[in-house]
SERO-4910 file (N, C-alpha, C, O; in steps of 0.05 Angstrom, whole numbers):
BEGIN
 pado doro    nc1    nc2    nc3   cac1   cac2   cac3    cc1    cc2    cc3    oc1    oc2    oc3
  Unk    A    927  -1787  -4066    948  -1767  -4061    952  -1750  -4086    959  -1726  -4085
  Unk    A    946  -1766  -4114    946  -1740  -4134    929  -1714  -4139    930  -1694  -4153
  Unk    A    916  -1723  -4124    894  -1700  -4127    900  -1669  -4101    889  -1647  -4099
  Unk    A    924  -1683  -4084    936  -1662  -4067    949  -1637  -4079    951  -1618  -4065
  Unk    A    959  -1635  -4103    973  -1612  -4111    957  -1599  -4131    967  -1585  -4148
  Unk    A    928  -1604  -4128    916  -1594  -4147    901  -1576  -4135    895  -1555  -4146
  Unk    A    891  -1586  -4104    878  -1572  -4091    899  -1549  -4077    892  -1525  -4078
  Unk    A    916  -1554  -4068    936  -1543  -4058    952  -1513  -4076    967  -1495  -4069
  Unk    A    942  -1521  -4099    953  -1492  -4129    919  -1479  -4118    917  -1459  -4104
  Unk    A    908  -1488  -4123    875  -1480  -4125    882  -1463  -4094    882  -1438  -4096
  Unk    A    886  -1472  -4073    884  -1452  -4054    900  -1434  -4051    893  -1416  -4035
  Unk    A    924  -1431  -4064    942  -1417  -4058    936  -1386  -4085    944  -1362  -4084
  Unk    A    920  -1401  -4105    912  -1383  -4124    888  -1370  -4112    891  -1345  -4110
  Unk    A    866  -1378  -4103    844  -1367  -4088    858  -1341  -4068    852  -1318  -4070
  Unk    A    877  -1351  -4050    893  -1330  -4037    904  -1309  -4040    903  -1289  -4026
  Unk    A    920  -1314  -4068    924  -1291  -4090    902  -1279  -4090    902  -1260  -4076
  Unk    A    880  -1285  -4103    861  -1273  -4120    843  -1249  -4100    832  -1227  -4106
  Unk    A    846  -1267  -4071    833  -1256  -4054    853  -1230  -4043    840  -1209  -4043
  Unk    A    878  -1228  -4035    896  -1207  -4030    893  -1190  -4050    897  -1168  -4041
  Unk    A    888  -1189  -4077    901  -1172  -4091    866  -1160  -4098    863  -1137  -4107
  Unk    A    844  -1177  -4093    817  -1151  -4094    820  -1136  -4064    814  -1113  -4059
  Unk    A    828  -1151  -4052    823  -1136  -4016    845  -1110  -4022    837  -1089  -4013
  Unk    A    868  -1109  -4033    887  -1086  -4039    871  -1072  -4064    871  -1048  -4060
  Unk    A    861  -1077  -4083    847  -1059  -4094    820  -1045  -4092    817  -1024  -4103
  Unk    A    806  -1055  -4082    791  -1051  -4058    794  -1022  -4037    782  -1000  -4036
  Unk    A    818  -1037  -4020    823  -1009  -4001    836   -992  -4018    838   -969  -4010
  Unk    A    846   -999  -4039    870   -966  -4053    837   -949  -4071    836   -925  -4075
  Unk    A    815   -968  -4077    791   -949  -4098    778   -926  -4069    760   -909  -4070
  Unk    A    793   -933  -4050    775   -910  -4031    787   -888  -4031    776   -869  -4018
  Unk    A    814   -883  -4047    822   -855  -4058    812   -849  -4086    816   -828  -4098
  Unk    A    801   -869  -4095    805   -867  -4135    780   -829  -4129    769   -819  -4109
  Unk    A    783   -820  -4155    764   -800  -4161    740   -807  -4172    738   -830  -4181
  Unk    A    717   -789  -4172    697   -796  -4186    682   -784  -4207    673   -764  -4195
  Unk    A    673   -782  -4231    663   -773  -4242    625   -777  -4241    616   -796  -4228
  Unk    A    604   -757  -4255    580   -775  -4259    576   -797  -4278    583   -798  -4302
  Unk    A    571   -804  -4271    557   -838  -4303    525   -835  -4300    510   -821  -4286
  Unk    A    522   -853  -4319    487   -856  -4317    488   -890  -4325    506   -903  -4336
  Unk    A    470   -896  -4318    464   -933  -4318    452   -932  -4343    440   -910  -4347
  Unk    A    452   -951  -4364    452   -951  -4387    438   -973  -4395    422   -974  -4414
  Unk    A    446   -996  -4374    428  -1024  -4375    429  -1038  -4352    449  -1039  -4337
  Unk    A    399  -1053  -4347    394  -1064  -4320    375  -1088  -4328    353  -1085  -4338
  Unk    A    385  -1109  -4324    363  -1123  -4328    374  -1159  -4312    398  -1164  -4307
  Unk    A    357  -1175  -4308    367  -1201  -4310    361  -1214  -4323    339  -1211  -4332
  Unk    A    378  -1241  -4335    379  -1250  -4359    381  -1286  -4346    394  -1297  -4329
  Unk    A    362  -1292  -4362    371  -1326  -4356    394  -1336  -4363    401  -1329  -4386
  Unk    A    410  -1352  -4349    436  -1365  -4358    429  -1390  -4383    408  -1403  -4383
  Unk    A    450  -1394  -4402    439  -1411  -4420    450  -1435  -4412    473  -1438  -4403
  Unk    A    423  -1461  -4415    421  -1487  -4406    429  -1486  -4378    449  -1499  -4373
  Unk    A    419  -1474  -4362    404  -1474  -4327    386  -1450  -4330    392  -1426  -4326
  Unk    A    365  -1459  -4337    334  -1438  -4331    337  -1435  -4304    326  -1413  -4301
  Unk    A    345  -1443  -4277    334  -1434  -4250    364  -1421  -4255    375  -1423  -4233
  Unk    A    380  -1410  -4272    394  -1396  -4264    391  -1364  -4268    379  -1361  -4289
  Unk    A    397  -1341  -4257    398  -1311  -4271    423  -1298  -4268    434  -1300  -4245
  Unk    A    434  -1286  -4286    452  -1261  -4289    440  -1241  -4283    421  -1236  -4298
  Unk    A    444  -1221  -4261    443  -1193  -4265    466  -1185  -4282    489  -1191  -4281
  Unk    A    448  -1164  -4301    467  -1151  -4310    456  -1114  -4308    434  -1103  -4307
  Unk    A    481  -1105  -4306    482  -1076  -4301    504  -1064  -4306    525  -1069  -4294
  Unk    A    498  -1036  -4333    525  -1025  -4347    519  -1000  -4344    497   -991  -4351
  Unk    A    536   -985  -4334    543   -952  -4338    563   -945  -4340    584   -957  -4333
  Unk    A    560   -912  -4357    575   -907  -4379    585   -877  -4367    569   -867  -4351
  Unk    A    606   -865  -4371    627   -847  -4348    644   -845  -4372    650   -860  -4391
  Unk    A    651   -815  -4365    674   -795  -4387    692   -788  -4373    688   -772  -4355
  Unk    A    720   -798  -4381    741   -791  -4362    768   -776  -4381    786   -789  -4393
  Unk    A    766   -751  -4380    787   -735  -4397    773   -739  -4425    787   -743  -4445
  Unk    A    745   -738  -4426    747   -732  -4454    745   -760  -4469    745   -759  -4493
  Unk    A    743   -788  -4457    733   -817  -4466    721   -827  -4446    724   -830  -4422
  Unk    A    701   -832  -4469    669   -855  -4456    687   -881  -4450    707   -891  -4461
  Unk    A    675   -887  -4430    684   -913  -4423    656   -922  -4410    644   -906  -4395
  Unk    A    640   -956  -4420    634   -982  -4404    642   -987  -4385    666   -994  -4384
  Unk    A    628   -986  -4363    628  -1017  -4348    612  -1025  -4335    590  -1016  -4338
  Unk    A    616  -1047  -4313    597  -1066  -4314    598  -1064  -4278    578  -1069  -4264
  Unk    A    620  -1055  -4269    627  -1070  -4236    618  -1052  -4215    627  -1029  -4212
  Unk    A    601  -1064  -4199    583  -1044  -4176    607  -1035  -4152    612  -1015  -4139
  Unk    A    617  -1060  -4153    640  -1063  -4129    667  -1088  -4140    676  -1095  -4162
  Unk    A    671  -1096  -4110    698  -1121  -4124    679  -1141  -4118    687  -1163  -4126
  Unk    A    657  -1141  -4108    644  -1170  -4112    621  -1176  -4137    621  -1157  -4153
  Unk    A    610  -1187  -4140    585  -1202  -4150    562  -1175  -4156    558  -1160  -4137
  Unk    A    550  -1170  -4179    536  -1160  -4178    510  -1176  -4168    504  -1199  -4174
  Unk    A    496  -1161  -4150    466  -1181  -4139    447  -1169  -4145    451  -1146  -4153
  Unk    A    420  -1177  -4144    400  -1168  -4153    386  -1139  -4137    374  -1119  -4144
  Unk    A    394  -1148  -4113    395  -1121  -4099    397  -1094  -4106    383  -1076  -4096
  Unk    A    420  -1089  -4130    439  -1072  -4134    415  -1062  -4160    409  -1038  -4163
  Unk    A    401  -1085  -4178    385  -1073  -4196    358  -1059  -4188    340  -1053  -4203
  Unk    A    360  -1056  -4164    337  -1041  -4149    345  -1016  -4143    331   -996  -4143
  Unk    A    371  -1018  -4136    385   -991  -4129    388   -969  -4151    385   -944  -4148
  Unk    A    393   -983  -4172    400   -968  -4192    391   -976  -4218    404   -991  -4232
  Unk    A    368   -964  -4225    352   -961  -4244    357   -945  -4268    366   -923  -4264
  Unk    A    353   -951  -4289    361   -952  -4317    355   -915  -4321    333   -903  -4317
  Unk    A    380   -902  -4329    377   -883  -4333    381   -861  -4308    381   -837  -4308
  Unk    A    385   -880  -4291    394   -861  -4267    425   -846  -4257    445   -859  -4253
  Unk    A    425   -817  -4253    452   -808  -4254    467   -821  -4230    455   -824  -4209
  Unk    A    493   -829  -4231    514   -843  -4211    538   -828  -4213    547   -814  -4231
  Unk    A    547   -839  -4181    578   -824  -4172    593   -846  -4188    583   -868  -4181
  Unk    A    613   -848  -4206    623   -868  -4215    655   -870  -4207    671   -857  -4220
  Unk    A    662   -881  -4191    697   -888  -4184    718   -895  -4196    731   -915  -4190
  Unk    A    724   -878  -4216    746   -893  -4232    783   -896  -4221    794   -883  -4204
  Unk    A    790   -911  -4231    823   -919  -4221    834   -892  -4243    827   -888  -4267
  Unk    A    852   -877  -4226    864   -852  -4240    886   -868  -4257    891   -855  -4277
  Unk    A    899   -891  -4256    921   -903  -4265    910   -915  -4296    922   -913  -4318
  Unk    A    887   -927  -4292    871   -938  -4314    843   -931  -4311    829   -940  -4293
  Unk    A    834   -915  -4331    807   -904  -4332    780   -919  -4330    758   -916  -4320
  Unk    A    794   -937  -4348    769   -962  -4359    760   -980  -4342    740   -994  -4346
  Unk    A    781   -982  -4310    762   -997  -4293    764   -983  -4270    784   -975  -4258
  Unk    A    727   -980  -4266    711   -961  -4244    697   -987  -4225    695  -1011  -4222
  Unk    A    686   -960  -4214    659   -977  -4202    644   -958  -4182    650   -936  -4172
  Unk    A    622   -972  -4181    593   -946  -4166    595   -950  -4132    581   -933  -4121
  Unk    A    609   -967  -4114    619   -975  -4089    650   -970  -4083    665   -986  -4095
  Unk    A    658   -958  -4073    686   -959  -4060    692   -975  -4045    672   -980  -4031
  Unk    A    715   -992  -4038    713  -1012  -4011    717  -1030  -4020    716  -1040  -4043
  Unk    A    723  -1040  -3994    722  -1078  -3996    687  -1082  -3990    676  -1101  -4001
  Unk    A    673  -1064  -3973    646  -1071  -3973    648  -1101  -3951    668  -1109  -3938
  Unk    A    620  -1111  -3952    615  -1132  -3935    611  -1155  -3954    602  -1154  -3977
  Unk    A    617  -1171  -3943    616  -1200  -3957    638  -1212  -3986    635  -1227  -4005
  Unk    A    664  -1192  -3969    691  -1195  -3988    706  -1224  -4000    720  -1230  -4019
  Unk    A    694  -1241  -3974    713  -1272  -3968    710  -1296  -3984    722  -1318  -3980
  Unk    A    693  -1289  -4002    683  -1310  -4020    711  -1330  -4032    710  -1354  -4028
  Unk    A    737  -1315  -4050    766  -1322  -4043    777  -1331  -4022    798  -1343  -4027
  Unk    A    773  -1329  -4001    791  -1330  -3982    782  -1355  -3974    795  -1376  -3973
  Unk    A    751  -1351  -3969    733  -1389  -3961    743  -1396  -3970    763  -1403  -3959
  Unk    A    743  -1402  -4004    755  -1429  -4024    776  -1432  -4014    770  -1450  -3998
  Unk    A    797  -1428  -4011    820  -1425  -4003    820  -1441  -3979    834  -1462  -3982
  Unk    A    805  -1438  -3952    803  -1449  -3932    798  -1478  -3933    811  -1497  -3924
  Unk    A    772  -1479  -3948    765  -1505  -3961    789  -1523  -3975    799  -1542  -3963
  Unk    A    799  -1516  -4002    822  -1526  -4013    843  -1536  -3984    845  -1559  -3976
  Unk    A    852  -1520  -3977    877  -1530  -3952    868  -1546  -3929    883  -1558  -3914
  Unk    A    833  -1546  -3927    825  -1572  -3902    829  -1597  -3924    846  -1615  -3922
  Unk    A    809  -1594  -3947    818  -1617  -3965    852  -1630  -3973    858  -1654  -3978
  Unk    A    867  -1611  -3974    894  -1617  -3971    903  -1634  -3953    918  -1654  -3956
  Unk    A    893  -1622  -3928    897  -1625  -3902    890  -1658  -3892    905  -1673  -3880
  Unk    A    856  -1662  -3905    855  -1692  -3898    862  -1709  -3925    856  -1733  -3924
  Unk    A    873  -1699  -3949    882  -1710  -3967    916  -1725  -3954    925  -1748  -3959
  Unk    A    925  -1711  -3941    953  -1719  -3925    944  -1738  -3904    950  -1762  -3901
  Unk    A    929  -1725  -3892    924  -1755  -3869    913  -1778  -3874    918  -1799  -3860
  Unk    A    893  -1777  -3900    883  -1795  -3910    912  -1818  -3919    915  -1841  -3909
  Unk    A    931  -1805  -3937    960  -1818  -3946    975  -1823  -3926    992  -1840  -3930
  Unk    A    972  -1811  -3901    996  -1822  -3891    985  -1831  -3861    999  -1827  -3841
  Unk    A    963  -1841  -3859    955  -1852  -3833    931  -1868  -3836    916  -1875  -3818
  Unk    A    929  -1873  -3868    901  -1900  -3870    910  -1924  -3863    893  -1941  -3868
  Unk    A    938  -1934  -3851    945  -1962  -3851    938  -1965  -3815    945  -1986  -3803
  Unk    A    925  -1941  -3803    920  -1945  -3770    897  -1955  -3767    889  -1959  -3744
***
């Protein structure tokens, strides 16, 4: 049973995390855009897991007059996919937040395959779920 309120913060944070990209998300389908250009593309081994890789991918966008980095294709996961799309040195529509400059991105949207938050979440509260029945109906 101690391990019930641990999972139970964990889902309720997943939920958060998940509402508040799905609202930023749909509000970047007004943001404006400037051009960027991709600056770096590459994948990189993760250190101590060799079968692991990072894509990484950075472009660089001038908004009023400051360069700004970044890194984010969309609100999810950059995938390797995306380093096919967009090749080093190539000009991009870049989406920046008019409120804060410094975080853009080259996708508008929630896009497809948003739920990655919301699963965990689901998961955490079944585990909750037989964490309670487990406590209060193992003596049947």
């Amino acid at each position: 049973m101690f391990l019930f309120p641990f999972f139970l913060i964990a889902g309720i944070y997943c939920l958060v995390v998940h509402f508040r990209n799905e609202n930023k998300a749909e509000r970047s389908l007004t943001w404006p855009s400037v051009q960027g250009e991709i600056i770096e593309n590459k994948v990189s081994r993760i250190i101590g897991d060799p079968d692991s890789e990072e894509f990484i991918l950075k472009y660089s966008y001038e908004v009023q007059g400051v360069k700004h980095i970044s890194k984010r294709v969309r609100w999810r996961f950059t995938r390797a996919s995306d380093l096919k799309r967009f090749p080093l040195s190539t000009l991009v529509n870049v989406y920046y937040n008019p409120e804060k400059h410094s975080e853009a991105l080259l996708e508008r949207g929630p896009g497809d395959g948003e739920k990655g938050f919301f699963s965990l979440a689901v998961v955490c509260f079944i585990v909750c779920l037989f964490i309670w029945l487990f406590a209060n109906f193992s003596y049947i």
